[in-house]
BARO-809072 format. One record per atom (N, C-alpha, C, O, CB): residue number from 1; residue in three letters; atom name; x, y, z. Coordinates in pm, 1 decimal, decimal comma. Glycine has a CB too. Layout:
BEGIN
num; residuo; atomo; xx; yy; zz
NUM; ALA; CA; X; Y; Z $
...
//
This chain:
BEGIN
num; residuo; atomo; xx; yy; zz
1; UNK; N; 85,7; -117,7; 0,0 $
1; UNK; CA; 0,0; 0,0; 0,0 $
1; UNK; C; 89,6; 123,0; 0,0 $
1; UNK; O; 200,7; 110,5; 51,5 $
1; UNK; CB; -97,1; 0,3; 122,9 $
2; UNK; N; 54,1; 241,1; -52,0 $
2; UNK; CA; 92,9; 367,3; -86,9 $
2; UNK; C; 74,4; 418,8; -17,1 $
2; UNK; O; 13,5; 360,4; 72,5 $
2; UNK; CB; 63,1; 423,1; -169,7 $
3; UNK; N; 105,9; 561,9; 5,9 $
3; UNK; CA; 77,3; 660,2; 92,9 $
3; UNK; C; -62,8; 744,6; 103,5 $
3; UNK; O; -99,6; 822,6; 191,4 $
3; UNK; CB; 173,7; 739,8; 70,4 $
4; UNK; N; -134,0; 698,2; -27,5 $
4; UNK; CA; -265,9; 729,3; -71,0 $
4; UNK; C; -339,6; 629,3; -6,6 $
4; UNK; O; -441,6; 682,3; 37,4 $
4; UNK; CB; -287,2; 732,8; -220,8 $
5; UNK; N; -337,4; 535,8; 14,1 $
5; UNK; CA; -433,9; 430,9; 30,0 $
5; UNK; C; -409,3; 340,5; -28,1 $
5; UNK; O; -394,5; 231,7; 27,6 $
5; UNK; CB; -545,9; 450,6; 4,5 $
6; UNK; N; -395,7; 359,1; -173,6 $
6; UNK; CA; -447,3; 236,6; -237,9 $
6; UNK; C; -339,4; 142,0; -285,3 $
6; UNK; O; -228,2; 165,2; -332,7 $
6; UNK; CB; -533,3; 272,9; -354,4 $
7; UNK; N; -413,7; 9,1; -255,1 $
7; UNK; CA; -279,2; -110,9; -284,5 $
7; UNK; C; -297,1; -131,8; -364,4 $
7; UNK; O; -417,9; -127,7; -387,7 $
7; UNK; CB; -245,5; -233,4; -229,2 $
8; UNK; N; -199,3; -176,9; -494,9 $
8; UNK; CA; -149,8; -286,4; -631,8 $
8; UNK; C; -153,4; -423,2; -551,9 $
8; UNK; O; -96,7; -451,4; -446,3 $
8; UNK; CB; 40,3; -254,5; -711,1 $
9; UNK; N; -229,2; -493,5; -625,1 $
9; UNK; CA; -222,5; -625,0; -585,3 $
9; UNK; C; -159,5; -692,5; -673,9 $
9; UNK; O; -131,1; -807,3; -640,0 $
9; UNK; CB; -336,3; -681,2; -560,4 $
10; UNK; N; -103,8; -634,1; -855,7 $
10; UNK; CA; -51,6; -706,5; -922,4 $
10; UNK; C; 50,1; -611,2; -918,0 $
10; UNK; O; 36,8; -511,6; -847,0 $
10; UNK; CB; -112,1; -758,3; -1034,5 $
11; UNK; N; 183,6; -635,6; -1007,8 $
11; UNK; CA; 318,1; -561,0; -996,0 $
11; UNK; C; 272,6; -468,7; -1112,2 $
11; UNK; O; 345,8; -375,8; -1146,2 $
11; UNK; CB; 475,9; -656,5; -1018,7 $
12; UNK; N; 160,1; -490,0; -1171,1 $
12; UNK; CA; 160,7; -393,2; -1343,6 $
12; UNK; C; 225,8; -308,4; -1323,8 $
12; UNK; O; 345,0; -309,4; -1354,4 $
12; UNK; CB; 29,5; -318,5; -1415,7 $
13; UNK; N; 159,7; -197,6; -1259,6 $
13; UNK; CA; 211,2; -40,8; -1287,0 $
13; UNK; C; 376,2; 15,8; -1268,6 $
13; UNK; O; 435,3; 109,2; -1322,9 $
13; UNK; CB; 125,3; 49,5; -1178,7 $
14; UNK; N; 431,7; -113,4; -1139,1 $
14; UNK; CA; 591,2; -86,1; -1139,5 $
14; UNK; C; 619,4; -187,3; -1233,3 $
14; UNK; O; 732,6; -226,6; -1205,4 $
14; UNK; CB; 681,6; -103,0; -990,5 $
15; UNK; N; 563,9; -267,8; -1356,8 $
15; UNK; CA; 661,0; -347,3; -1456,0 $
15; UNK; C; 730,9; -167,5; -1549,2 $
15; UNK; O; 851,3; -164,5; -1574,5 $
15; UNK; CB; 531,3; -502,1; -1596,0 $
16; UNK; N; 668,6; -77,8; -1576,5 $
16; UNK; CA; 681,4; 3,7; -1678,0 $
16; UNK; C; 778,4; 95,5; -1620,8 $
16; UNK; O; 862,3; 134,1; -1702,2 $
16; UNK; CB; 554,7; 62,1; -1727,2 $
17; UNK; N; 789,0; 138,5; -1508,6 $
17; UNK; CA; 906,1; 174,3; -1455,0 $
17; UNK; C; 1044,4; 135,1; -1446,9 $
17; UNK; O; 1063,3; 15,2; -1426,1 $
17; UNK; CB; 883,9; 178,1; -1373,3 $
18; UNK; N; 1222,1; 266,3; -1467,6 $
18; UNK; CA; 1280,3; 229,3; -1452,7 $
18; UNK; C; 1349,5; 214,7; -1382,9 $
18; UNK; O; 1463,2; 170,0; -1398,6 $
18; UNK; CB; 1289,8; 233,9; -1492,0 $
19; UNK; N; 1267,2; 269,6; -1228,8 $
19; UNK; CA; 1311,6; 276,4; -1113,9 $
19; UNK; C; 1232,1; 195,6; -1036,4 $
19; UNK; O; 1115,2; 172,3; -1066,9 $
19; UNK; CB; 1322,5; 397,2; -1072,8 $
20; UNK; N; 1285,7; 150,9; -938,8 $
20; UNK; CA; 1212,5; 81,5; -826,4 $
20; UNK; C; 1154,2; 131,3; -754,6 $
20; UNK; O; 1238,6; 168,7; -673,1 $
20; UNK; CB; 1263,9; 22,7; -756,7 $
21; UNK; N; 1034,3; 172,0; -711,2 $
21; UNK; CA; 997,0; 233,8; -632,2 $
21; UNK; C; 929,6; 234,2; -468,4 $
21; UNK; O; 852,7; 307,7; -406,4 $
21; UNK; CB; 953,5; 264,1; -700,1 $
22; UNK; N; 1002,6; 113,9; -441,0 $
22; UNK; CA; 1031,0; 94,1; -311,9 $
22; UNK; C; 1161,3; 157,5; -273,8 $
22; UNK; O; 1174,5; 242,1; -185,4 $
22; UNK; CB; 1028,8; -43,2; -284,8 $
23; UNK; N; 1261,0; 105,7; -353,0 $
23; UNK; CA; 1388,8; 159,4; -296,5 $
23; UNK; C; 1402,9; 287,8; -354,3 $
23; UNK; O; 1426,3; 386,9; -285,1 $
23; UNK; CB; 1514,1; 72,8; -324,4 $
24; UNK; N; 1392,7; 290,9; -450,8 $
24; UNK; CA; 1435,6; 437,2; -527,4 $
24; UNK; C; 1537,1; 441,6; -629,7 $
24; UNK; O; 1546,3; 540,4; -702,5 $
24; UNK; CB; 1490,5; 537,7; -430,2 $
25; UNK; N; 1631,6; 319,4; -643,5 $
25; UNK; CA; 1712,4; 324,6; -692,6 $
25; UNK; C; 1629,6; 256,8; -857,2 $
25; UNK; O; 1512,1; 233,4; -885,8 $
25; UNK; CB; 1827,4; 263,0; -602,1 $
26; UNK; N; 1825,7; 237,8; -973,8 $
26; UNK; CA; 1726,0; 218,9; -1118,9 $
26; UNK; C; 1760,4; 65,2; -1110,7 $
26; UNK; O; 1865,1; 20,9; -1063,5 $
26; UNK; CB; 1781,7; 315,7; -1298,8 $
27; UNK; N; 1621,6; -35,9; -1181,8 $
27; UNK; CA; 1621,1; -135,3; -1157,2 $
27; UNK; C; 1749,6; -198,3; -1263,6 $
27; UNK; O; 1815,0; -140,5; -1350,4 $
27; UNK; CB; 1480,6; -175,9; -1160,4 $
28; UNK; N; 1753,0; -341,1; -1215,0 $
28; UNK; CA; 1892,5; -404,4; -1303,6 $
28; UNK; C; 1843,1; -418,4; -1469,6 $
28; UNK; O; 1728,0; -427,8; -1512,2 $
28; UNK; CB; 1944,4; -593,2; -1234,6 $
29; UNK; N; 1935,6; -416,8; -1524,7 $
29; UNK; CA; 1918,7; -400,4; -1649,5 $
29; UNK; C; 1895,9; -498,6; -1774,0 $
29; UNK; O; 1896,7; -461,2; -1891,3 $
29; UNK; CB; 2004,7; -342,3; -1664,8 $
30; UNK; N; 1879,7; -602,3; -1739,5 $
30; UNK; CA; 1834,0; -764,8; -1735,7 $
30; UNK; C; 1716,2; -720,2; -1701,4 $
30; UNK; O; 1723,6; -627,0; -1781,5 $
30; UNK; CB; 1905,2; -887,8; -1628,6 $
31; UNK; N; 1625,6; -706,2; -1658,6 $
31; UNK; CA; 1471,4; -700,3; -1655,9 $
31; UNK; C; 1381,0; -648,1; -1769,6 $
31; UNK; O; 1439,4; -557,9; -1829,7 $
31; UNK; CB; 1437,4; -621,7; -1549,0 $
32; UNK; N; 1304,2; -664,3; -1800,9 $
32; UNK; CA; 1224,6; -640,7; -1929,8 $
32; UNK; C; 1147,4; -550,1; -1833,0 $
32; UNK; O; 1126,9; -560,2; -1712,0 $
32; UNK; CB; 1139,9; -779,3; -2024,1 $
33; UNK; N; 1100,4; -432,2; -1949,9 $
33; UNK; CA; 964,6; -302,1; -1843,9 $
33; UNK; C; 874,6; -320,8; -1986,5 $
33; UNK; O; 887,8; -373,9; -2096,8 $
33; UNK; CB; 1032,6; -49,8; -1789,6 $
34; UNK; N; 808,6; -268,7; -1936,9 $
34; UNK; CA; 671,6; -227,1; -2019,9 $
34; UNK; C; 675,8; -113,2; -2077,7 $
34; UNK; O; 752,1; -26,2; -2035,8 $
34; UNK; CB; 550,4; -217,0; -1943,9 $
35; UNK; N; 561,3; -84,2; -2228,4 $
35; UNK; CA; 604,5; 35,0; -2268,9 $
35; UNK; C; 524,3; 155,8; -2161,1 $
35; UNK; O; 476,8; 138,3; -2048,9 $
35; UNK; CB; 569,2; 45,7; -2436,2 $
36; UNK; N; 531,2; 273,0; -2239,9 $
36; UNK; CA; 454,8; 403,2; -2173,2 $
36; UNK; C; 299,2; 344,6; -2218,6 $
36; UNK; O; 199,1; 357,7; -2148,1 $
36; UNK; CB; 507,2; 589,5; -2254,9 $
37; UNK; N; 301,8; 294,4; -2318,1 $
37; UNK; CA; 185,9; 223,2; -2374,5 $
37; UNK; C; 75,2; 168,5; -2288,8 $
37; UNK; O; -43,0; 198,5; -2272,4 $
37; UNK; CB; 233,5; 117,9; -2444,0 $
38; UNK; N; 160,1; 73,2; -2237,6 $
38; UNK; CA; 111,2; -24,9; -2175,3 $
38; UNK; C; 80,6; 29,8; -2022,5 $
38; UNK; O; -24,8; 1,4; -1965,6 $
38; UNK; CB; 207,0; -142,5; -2189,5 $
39; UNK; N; 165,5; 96,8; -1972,4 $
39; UNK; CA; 114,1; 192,1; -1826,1 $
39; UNK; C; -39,2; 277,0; -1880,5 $
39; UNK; O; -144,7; 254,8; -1821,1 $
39; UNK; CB; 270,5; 347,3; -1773,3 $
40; UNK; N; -32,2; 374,6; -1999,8 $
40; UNK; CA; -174,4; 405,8; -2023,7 $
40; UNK; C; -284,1; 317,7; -2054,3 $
40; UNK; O; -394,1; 362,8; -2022,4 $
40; UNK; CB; -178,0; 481,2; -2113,8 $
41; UNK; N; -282,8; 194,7; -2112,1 $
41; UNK; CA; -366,9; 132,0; -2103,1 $
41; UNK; C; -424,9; 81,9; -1988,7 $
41; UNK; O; -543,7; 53,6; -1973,9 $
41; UNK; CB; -344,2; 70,3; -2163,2 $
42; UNK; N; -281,9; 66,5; -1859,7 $
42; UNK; CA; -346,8; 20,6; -1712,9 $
42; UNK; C; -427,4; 92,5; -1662,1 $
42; UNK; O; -521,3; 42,9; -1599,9 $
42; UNK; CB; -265,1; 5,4; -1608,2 $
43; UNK; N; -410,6; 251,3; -1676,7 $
43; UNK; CA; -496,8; 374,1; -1620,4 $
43; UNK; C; -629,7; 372,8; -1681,4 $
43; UNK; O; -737,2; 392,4; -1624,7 $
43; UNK; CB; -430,7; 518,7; -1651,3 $
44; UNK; N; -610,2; 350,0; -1790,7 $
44; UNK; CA; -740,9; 344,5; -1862,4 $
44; UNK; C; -827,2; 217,0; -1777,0 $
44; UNK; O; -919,6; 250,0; -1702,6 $
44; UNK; CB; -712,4; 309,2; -2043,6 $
45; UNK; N; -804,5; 127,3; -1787,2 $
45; UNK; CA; -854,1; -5,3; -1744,3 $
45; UNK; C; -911,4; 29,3; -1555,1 $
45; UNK; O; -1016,0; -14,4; -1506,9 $
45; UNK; CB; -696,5; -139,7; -1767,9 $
46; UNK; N; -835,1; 93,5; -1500,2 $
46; UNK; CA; -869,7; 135,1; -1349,5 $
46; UNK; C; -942,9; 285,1; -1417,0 $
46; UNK; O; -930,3; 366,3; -1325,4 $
46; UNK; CB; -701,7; 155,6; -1214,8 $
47; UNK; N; -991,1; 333,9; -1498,7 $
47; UNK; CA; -1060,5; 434,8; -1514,8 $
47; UNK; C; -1222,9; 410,7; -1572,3 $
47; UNK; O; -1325,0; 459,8; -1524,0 $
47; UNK; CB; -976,0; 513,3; -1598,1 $
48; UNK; N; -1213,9; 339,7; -1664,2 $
48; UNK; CA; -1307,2; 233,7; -1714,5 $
48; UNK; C; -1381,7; 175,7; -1576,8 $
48; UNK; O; -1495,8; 201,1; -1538,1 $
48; UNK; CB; -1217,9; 108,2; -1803,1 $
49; UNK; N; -1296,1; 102,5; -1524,2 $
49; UNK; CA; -1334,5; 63,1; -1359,2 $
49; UNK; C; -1431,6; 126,2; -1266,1 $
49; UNK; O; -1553,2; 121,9; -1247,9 $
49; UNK; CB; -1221,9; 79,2; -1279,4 $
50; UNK; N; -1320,0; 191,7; -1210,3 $
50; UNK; CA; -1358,8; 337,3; -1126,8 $
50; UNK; C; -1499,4; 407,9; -1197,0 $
50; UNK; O; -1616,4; 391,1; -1162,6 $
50; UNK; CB; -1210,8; 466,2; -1144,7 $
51; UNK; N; -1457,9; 472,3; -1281,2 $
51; UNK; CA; -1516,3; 526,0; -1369,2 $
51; UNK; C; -1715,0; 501,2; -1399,1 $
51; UNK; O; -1821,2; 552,9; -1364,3 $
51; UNK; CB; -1419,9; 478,1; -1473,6 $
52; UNK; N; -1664,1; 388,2; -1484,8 $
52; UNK; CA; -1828,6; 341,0; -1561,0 $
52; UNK; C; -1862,1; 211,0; -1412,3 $
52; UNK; O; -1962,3; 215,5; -1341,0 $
52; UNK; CB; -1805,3; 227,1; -1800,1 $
53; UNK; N; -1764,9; 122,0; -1401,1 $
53; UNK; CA; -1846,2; 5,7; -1284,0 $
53; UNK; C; -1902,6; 20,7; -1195,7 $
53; UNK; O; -2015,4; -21,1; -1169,4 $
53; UNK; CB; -1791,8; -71,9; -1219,9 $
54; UNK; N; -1802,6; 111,3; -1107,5 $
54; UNK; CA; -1819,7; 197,0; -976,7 $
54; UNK; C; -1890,7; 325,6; -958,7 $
54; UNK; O; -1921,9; 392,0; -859,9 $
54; UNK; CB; -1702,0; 228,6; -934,8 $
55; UNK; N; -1910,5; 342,8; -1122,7 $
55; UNK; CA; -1999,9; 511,0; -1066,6 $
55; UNK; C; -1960,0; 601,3; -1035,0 $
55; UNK; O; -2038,3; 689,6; -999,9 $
55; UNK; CB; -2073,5; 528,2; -965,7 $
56; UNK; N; -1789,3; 628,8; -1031,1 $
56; UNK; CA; -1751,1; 749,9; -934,9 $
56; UNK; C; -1769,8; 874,8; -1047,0 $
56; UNK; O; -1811,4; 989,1; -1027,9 $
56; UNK; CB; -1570,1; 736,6; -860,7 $
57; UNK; N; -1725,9; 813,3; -1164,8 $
57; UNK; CA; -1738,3; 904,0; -1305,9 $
57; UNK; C; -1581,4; 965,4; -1329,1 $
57; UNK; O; -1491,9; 895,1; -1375,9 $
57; UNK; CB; -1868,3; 1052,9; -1286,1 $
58; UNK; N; -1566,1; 1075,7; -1298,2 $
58; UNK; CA; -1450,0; 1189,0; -1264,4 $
58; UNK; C; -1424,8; 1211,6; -1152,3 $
58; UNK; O; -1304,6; 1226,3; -1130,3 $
58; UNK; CB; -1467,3; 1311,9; -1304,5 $
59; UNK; N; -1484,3; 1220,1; -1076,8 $
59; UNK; CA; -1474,5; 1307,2; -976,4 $
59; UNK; C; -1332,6; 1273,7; -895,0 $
59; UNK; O; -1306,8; 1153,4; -890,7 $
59; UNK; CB; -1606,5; 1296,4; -889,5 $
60; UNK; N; -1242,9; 1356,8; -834,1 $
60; UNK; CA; -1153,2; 1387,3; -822,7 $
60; UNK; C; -1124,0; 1300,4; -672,3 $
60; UNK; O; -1188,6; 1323,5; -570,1 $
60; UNK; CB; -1150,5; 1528,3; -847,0 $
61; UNK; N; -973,9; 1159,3; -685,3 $
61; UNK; CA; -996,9; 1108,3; -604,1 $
61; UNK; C; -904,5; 1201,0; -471,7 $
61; UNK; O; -798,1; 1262,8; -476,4 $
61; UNK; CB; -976,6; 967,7; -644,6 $
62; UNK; N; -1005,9; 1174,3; -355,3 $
62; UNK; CA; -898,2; 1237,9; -237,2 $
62; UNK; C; -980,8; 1156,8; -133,6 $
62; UNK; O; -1084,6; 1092,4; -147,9 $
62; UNK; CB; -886,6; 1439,6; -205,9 $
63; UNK; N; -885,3; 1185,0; -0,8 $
63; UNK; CA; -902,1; 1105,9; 145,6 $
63; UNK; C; -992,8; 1226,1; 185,1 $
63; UNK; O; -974,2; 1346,2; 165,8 $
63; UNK; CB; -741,8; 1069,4; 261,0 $
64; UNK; N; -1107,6; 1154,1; 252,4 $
64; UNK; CA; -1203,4; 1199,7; 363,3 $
64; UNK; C; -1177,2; 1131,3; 494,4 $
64; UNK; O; -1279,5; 1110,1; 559,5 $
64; UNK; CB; -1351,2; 1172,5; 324,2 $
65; UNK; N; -1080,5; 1097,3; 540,8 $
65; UNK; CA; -1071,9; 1068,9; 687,6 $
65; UNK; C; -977,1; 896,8; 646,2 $
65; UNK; O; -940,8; 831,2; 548,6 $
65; UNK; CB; -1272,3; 1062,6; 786,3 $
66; UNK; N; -974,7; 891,6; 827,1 $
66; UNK; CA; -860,9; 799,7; 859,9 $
66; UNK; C; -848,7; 667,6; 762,4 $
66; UNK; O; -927,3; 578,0; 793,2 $
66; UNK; CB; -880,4; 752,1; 1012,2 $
67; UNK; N; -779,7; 645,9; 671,6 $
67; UNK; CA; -787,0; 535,5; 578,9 $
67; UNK; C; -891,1; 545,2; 486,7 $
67; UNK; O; -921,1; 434,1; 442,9 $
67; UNK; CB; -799,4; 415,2; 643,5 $
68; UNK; N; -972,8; 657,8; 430,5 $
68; UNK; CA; -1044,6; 612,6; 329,1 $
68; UNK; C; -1042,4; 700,6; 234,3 $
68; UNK; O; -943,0; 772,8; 241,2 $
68; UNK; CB; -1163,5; 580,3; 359,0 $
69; UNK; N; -1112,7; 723,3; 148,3 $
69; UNK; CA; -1076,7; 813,1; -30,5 $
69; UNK; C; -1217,7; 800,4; -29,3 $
69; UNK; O; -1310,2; 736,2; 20,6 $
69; UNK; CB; -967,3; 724,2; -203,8 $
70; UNK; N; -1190,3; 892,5; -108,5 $
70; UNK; CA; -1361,2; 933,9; -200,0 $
70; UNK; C; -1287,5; 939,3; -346,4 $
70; UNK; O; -1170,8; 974,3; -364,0 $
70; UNK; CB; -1465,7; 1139,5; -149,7 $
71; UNK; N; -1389,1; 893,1; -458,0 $
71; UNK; CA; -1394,7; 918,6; -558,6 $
71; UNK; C; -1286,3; 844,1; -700,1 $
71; UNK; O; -1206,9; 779,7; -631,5 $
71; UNK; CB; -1391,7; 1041,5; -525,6 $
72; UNK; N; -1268,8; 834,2; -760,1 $
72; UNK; CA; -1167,4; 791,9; -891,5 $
72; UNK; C; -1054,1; 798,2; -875,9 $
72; UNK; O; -1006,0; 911,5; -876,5 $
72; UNK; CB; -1171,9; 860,4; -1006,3 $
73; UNK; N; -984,9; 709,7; -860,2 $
73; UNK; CA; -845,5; 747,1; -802,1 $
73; UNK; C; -728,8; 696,9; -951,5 $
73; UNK; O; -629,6; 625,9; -934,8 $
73; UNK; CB; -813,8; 634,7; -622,1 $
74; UNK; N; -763,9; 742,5; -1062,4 $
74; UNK; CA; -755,6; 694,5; -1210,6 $
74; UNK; C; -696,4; 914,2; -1203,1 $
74; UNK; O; -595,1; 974,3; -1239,0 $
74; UNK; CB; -970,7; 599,8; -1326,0 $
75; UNK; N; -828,6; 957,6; -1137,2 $
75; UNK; CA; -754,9; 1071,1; -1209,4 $
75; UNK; C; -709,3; 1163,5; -1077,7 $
75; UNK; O; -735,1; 1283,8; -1073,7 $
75; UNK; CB; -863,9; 1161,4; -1331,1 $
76; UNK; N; -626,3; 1081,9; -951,8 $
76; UNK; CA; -538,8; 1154,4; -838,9 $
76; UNK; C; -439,0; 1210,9; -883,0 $
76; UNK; O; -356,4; 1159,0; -958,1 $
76; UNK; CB; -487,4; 1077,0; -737,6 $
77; UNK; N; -436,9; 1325,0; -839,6 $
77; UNK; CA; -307,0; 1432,0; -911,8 $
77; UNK; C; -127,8; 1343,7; -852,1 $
77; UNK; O; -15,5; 1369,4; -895,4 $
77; UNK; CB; -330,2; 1661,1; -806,4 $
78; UNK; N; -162,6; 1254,1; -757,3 $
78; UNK; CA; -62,7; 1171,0; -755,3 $
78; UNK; C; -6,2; 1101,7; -879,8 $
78; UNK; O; 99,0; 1109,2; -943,3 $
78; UNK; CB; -97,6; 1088,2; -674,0 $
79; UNK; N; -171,0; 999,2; -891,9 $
79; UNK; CA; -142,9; 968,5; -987,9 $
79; UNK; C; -87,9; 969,4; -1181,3 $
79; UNK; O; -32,6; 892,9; -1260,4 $
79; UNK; CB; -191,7; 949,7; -947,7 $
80; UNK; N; -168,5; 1156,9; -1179,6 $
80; UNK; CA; -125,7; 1231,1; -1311,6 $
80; UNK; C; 17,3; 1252,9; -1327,1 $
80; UNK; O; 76,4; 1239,3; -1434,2 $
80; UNK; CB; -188,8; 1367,6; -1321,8 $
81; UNK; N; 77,8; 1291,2; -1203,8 $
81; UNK; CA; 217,9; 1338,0; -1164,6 $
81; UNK; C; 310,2; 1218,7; -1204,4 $
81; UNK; O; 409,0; 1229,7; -1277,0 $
81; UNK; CB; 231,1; 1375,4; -998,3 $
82; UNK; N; 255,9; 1079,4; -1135,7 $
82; UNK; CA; 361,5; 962,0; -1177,6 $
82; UNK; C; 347,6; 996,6; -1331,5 $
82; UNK; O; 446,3; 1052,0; -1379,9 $
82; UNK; CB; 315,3; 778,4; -1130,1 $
83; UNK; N; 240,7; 972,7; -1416,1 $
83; UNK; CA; 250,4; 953,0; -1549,2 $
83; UNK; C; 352,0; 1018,9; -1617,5 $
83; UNK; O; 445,2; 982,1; -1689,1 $
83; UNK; CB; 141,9; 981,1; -1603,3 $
84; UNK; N; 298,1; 1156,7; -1565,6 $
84; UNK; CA; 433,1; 1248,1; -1661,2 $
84; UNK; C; 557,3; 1198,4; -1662,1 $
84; UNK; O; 623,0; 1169,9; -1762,2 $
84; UNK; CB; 470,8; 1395,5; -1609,6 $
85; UNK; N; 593,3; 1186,7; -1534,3 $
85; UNK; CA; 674,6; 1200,2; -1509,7 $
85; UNK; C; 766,2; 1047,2; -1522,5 $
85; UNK; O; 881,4; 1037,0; -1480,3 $
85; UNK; CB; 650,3; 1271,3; -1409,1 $
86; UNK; N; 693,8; 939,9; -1585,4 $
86; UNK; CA; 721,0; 803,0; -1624,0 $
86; UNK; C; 757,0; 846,0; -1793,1 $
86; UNK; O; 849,7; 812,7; -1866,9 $
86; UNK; CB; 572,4; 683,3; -1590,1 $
87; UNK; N; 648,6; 926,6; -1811,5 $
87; UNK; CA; 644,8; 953,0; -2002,1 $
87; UNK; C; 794,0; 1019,8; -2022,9 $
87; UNK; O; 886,7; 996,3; -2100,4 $
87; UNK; CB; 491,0; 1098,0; -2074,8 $
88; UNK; N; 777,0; 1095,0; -1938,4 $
88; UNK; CA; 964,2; 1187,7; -1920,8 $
88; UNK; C; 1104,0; 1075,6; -1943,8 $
88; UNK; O; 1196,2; 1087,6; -2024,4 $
88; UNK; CB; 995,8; 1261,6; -1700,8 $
89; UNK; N; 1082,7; 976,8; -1851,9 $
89; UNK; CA; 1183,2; 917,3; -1815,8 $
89; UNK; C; 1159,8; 768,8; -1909,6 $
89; UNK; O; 1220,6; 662,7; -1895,8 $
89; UNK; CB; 1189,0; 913,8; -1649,5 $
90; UNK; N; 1061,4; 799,4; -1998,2 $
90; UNK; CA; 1085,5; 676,9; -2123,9 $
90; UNK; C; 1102,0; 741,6; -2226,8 $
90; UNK; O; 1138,2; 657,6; -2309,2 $
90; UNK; CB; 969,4; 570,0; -2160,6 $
91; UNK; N; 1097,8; 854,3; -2282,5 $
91; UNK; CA; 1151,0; 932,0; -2381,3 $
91; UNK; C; 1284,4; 959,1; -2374,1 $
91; UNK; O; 1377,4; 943,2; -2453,1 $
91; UNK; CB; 1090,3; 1040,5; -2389,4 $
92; UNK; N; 1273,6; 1012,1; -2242,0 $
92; UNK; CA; 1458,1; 1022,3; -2205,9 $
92; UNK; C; 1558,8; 925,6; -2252,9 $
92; UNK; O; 1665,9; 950,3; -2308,3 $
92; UNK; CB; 1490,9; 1008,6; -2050,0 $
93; UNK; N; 1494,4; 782,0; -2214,0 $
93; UNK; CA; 1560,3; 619,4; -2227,7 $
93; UNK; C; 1606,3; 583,5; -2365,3 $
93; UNK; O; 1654,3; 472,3; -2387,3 $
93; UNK; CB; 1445,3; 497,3; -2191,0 $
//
């Protein structure tokens, strides 16, 4: 679990990364990542989710009290921030 709340129960979203983001450091170089591609399609898929299953629609995800969130957490400015900032560092690559 994150500092947001919410847990990955599969590794997807850190396969596309080239950093680890537990430790911080860049992962070994023998590992296969995913494209930028494939990270937007995951967002999409938890937006789709969130989104149309769940009903939240848009609405902007944030914490209302001790351990819980309100709303889509597809479009948390946490989460917008990783993107860029993943898209940055696979163009860079």
């Amino acid at each position: 679990m994150n500092g947001y709340g919410i847990q990955f129960t599969q590794p997807e979203p850190h396969r596309c990364d080239t950093i680890d983001l537990k430790t911080g450091k860049p992962r070994a170089s023998g590992i296969q990542m995913s494209t930028f591609q494939h990270a937007q399609k995951i967002r999409s898929a938890i937006s789709h989710y969130y989104g149309r299953i769940q009903q939240l629609g848009m609405a902007e995800w944030r914490e209302i009290g001790e351990g819980r969130a309100k709303g889509n957490p597809s479009v948390a400015p946490f989460l917008c921030n990783y993107m860029v900032s993943l898209r940055r560092r696979k163009v860079r690559k």
